[in-house]
C-alpha positions as CSV (number, residue, x, y, z in Angstrom):
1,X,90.4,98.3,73.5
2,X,92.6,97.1,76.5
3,X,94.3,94.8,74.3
4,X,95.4,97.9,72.1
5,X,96.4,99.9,75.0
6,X,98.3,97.1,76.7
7,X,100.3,96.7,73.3
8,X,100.6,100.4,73.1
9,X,102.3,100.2,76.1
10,X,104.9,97.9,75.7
11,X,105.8,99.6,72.5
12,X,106.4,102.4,74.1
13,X,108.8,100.7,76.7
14,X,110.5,98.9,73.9
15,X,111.2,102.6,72.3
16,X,112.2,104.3,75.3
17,X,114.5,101.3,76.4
18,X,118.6,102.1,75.9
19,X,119.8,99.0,73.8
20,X,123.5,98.4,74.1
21,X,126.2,97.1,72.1
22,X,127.8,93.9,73.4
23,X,130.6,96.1,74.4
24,X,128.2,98.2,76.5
25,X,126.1,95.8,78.1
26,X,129.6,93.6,79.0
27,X,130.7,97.1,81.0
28,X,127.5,98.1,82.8
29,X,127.8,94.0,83.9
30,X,131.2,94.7,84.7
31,X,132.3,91.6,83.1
32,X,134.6,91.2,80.0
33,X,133.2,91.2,76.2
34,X,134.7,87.8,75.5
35,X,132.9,86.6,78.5
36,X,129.6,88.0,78.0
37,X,130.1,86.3,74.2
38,X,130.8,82.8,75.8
39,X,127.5,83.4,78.3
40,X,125.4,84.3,74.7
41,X,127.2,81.5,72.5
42,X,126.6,79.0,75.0
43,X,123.4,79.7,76.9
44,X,125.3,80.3,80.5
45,X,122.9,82.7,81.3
46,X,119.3,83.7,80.1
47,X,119.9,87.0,78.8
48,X,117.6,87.8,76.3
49,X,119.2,89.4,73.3
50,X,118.2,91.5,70.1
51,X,120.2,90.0,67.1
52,X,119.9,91.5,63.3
53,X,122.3,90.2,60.4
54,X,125.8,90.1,62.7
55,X,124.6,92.8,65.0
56,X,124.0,92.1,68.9
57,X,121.7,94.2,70.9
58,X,120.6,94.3,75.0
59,X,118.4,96.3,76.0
60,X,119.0,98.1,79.5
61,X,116.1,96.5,81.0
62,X,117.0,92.9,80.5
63,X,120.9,93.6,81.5
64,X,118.8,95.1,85.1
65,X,116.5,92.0,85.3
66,X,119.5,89.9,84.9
67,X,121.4,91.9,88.0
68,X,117.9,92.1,89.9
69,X,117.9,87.8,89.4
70,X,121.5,87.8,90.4
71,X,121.0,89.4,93.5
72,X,121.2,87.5,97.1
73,X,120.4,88.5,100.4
74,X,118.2,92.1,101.0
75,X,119.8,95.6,100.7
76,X,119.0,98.4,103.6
């Protein structure tokens, strides 16, 4: 039964997590959309993505795991 519940529960992460269009994500990085193409095209950075047919997807909490791995030095 822990399995199911642990399953359960990423599920419901997965639903409740924003995704965003490339154009989206580029702006909450605050980087440009051609940019955050090149990083996807060519494996720059490990951004996990969603892709189905042509569309791209992030969701919000890999663009914040991405800033949180980005992040140097300790805020106060």
């Amino acid at each position: 039964m822990q399995a199911h519940s642990a399953i359960s529960a990423v599920i419901k992460n997965q639903s409740t997590d924003p995704l965003f269009t490339p154009k989206e994500a580029s702006e909450y990085l605050g980087v440009s959309n051609d940019t955050l193409s090149v990083w996807r095209c060519v494996g720059r950075y490990n951004i996990p993505f969603i892709k189905v047919g042509r569309l791209v997807k992030y969701r919000k909490s890999s663009l914040d795991a991405f800033l949180d791995r980005r992040t140097h030095g300790r805020e106060a």
